[in-house]
Every structure is written in structure tokens, then in C-alpha cells.
N, C-alpha and C positions, 0 to 999 in steps of 0.2 A: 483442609483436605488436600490431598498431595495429586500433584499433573498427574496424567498417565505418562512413561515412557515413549518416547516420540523417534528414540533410534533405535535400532539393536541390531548389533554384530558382532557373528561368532568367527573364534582362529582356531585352527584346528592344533592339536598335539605334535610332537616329532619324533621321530625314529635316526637316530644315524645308522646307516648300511653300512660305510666303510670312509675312511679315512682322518679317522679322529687324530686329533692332536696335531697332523699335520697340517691340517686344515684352519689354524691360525697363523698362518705363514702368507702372506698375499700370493694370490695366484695358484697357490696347492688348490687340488681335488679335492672334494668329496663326495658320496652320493649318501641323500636322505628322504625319506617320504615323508609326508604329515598321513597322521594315523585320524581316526575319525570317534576322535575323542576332545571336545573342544571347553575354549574360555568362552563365556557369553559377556559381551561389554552394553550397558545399557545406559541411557543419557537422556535427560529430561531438563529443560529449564529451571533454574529454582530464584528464590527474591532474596538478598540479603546474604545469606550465608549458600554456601554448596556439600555437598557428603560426598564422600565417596564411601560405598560400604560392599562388603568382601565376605561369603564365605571360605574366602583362603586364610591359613592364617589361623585357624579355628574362631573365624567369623569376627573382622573387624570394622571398625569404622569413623570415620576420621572428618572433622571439618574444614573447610575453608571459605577464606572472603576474601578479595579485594582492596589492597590501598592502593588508589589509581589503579595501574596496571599491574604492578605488580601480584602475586598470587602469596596469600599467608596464612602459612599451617601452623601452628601453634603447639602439637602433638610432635612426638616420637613419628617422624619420617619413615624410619628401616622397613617396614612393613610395605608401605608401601613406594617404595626407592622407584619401582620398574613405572608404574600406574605413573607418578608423578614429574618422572622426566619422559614420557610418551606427552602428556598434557602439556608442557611446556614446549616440547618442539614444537607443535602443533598448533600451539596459541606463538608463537614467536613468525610463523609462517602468516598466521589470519593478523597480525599485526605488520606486518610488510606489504601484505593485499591492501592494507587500507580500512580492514574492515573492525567491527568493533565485539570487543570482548564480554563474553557473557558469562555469569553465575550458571553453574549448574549443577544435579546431581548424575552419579555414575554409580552403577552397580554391578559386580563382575560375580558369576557363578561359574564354576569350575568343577569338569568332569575329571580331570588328570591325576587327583589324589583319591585313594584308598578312606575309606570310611571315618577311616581313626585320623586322615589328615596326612597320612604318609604320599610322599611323593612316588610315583612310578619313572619318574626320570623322562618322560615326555615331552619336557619343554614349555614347565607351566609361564617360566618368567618370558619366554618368548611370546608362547603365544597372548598372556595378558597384553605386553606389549604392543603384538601387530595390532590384538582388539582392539585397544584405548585409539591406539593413534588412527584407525579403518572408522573408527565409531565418531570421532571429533571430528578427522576428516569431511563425515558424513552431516554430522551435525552442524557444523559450520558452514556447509555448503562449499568446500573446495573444490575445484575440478584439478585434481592430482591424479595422475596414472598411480600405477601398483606399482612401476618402480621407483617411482617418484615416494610415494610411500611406506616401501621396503626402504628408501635410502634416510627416510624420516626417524622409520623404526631400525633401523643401523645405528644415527646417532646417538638414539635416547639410549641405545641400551649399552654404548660404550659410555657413558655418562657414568652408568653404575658399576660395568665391570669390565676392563678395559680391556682384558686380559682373551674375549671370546672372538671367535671367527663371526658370528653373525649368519651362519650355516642352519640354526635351527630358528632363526624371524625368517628367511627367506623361504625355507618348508612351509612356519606356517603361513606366510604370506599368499603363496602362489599353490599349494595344495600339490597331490601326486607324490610318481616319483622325480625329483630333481639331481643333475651335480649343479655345483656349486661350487665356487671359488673366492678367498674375500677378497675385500678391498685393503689397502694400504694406509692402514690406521692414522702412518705417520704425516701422512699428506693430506688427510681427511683434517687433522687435526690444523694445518699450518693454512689450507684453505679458508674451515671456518671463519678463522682468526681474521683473514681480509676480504671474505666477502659474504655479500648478503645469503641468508639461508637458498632464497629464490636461486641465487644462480648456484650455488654450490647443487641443488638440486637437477640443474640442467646440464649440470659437467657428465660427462665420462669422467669414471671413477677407474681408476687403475686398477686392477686385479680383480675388478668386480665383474662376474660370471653368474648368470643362474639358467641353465637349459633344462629343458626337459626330456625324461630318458625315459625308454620303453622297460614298461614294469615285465619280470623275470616272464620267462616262457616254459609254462609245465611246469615253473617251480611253487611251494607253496610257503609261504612266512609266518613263520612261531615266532611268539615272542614269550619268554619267561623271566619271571621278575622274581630277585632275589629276595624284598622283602627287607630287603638295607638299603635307604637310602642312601647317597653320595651326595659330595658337593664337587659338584663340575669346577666351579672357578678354584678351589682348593689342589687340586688335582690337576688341572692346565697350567697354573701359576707355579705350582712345585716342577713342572716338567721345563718351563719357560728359566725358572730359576737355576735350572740344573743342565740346561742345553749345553753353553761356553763350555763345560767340564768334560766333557767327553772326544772333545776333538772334533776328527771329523764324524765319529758318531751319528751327531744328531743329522748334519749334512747328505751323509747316505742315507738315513732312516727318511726322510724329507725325498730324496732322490728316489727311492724305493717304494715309497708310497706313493709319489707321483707315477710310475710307472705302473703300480699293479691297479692304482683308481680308475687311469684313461683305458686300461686293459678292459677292468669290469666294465666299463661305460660302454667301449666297443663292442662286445661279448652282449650286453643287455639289449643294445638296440640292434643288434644280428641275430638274437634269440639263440644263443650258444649256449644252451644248458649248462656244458663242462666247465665252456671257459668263465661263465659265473661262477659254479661251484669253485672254481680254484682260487679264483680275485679272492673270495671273501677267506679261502681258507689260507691264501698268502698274506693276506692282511690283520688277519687272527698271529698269525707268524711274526709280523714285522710290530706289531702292537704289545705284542709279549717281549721280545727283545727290548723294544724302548722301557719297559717297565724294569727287566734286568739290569740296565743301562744307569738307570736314573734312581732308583732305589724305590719308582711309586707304583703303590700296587693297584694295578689294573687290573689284571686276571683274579678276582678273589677267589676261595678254593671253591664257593658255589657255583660260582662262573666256569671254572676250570670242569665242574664237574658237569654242567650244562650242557658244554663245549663238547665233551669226550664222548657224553651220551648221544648226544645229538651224532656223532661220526660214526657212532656204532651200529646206528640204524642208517647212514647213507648218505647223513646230510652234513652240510658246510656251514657251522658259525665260529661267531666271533661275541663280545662283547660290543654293546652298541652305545656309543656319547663317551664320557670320559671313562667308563668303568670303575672299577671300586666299591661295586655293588651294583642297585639300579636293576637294569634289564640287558640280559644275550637275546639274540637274534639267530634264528637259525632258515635256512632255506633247505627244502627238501621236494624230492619227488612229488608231488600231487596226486600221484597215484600209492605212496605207500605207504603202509600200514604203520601207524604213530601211538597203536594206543599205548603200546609196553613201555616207550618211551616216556609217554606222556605218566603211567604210574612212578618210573624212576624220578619223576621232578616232583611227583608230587612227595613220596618218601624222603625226597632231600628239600622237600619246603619251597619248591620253585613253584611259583603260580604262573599257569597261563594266563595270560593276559588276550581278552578275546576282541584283538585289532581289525581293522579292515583300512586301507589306505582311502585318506580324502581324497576324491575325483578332485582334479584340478577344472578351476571356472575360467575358461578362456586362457589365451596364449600367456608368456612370458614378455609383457612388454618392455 
């Protein structure tokens, strides 16, 4: 007969508000919410062998055991890439305490996909991520802060895809709205290499930022989902590959976004209605040119139409995360009238997505 579950901890979903793509650059802006739409990570003791099992994935699940210390899956990895380099930082840390390695089972459910398995673009590989590593954490008995943490589930997830800001583990990690800024991959990486995980955790990290910003004032947050999934790292990797070609291009765009992000952040936490409405609708601007720029399509023509709708009743969006499908974001009045809009998405197959932002638990450590 099997333990009861002895841990459980949920990560909430992510929204990008504004400054995608620049925001893999150390030290660019961005601003994101986590939405209150979560992964559930669960851990229980097991003898001999451990599972990890997933309705992601259309319901997987995989074994492991033990030679020595080391960890051995036998199985097709891919599935679960995010899940098993979260468990590896994390047992790599509880082996530096001293302390000793246990078998266990994990079990992750997930709100973040569509019935049929389709992603909404939320940030399921993030939030699994902060799960596993908030849930072993816990399981293990670590006494790690949350950016301690966050900095855990920074490396696991460059492990899989090298190529991301880490802007949507730090949403789900700390909840709200946040900006956010990364770290410097390339120095993260020459660290690792000489010193123990412990201290690389105690370092200041260059470019690494995560504040907390005052959610809009009077305004209200749609989100609509195209109902096309994207692949984020396809799409940041094609933009990363096509930077050097445009000259100083990419350097303005990078420059431009830094100015319109800290604009919005100022604007947010001054409760300036307009100068929000304008950030997101200069950043809709400057995200459309890099797409012209670079040949990758962000703005797809559902998105476009989203976009256009949404200005015509009053409000300011953009495409949120890498675009390419996925989910727009719109910010509008609170006081006005949405249904007409809301039939035009529905005729052009937009689903509203019915979000509300995760309250943030306690400060930004």
C-alpha cells in the first residue's frame, strides 16, 4: 500500500506584461505577474525504486533508483528534462549540507493546459520547475530563502534551455506583479565551474533583479488565447541567432525597451493610468519592429487582430511571452464596457482566459 503524500507545493502560472525578448539580455527589464493558475508538486518517501508521475505530457511516468548517489533513469528523459534537473540541483545542495539522499515518489498536476493537453503559454516548464525544487526543498528540510531558491530554479532551468531570461521561474517563484531582470548566464556558468553550489548561492548575481511593482490602477487585465500553441525557446533562439545581423538594430531595440519597461514600472507604481496605457502600447510597437527586423513572427494575424480590437474599444495590448501564438494581453478601463469586444474574439476563436494574479506571500528576499 503506498505512503500518503507527506509534501505538497504549488507554483503559480506566468503572464509577460511587457518586455520580452529583451529581457534575455542581463540587466534588461521586464514586467510579469504570475496568474493563479498553478503546478502541484507532491513527494512522498518510496523503498527501492522512485516514480515520478505527470498528468502533463498526456499523463506520464517514469522510474528511478539509485547507484550510490548517483540518480538512474532508464527511460526517455525529454518529457521530463525541467522535473529532473530541478531534482538534481536540489539533491546536489542536500549533498553539500552533509545530509543523506533519499528514494522518493513525486507527482505533478497541472492547471496550465487546455483539456486536449494544449498549452496556454503560462509558463508550465517554469512553474513545474519552481514546484519540484520549493517541494524537495521542503522535503528535505532545507532552510533556503526564496532567492536562494529562485537562484536553484535559475540553474536547473538553464540546464534545459539556455537560451531563457529566467523572468517566468522568478513570477512563479515569488507571485504578483513583478520587474525582473536576469542574471549573466555567462558568469553564472564560469562560477559554477569553481565553486561549491552553497556559495555560488550566497553570491550577488550580476544583473539579477526581481522587485515588486504596484498592480495597474483602474485598469483591468484580459487575456486572450489564440488557441496555437508556440514554442518560446524556438522563437528567442531564432531572434538570439539573428541579432549580429541587423547591426545596431538589435542594440536600439534592447535600448528602447529598456526605456519604455522602467517608464511602465514608474507609471505602475505612480498609478498613472495613461503612462501604462502607453508603455504597453510602445512595447506592442517596439516588439513588432523586432519581428520585421529579424524575419520571426510574433505578431501572428490572430494576435494582430486581438490587438486592434482590443484599441478600438480603448485599451492598450500587446502579445505576451514570445508571441507566435499563445496568449495577448490587454489592459483596459475597469469601468468599460467589453462585451462587443469580447464577441469579436470570440468570432475570431480568441478564448478568454479567466485569470486573476497570484497574491504575492511575503517580500522579495
Amino acid at each position: 500500500m503506498s505512503q500518503p503524500w507527506t509534501t505538497e507545493v504549488r507554483a503559480p502560472g506566468k503572464l509577460y506584461i511587457a518586455g520580452e525578448y529583451a529581457v534575455v539580455e542581463p540587466g534588461i527589464p521586464a514586467v510579469l505577474i504570475a496568474v493563479d493558475r498553478y503546478v502541484t508538486v507532491r513527494v512522498r518517501d518510496a523503498v527501492g525504486t522512485g516514480h515520478i508521475i505527470s498528468d502533463l505530457n498526456a499523463g506520464s511516468r517514469l522510474e528511478w533508483y539509485r547507484r550510490d548517489s548517483d540518480m538512474v533513469i532508464e527511460a526517455d528523459e525529454a518529457l521530463f528534462s525541467f522535473v529532473l534537473a530541478a531534482m538534481r540541483i536540489v539533491e546536489e545542495v542536500v549533498v553539500e549540507f552533509g545530509e543523506p539522499l533519499r528514494i522518493f515518489d513525486l507527482a505533478i498536476t497541472s492547471e496550465l493546459d487546455d483539456d486536449s493537453g494544449r498549452k496556454f503559454g503560462l509558463g508550465s516548464s517554469a512553474a513545474v520547475t519552481v514546484a519540484t525544487v520549493a517541494a524537495l526543498c521542503a522535503h528535505y528540510g532545507l532552510d533556503l530563502s526564496r532567492m536562494e531558491q529562485l537562484k536553484l530554479a535559475l540553474l536547473a532551468g538553464t540546464e534545459v534551455q539556455r537560451s531563457g531570461s529566467g523572468g517566468d521561474i522568478a513570477a512563479s517563484m515569488f507571485g504578483g506583479w513583478i520587474a525582473y531582470t536576469a542574471f549573466d548566464r555567462a558568469w553564472a556558468r564560469r562560477e559554477r565551474a569553481q565553486r561549491s553550489l552553497a556559495e555560488l548561492l550566497a553570491l550577488d548575481w550580476p544583473g539579477l533583479s526581481v522587485r515588486r511593482v504596484a498592480p495597474p490602477d483602474g485598469l483591468r487585465l484580459l487575456v486572450g488565447w489564440t488557441g496555437s500553441p508556440a514554442s518560446t525557446s524556438r522563437l528567442v533562439g531564432g531572434v538570439q541567432s539573428r541579432k549580429d545581423q541587423g547591426g545596431t538594430d538589435y542594440a536600439h531595440f534592447l535600448a528602447e525597451s529598456r526605456r519604455c519597461v522602467t517608464s511602465l514600472v514608474d507609471a505602475l507604481n505612480a498609478g498613472d493610468r495613461e503612462g501604462v496605457l502607453a508603455g504597453i502600447r510602445r512595447n506592442r510597437e517596439l516588439l513588432r519592429q523586432l519581428g520585421e527586423r529579424t524575419g520571426i513572427t510574433i505578431e501572428t494575424p490572430t494576435l494582430r487582430h486581438l490587438i486592434e480590437t482590443a484599441a478600438d474599444y480603448g485599451g492598450a495590448a500587446k502579445t505576451s511571452g514570445a508571441g507566435g501564438g499563445d496568449c495577448g494581453i490587454v489592459l483596459i478601463d475597469a469601468d468599460a464596457g467589453i462585451d462587443g469586444l469580447l464577441a469579436l474574439w470570440e468570432r475570431a476563436d480568441i478564448r478568454v482566459l479567466n485569470l486573476s494574479v497570484h497574491q504575492p506571500e511575503g517580500p522579495v528576499e
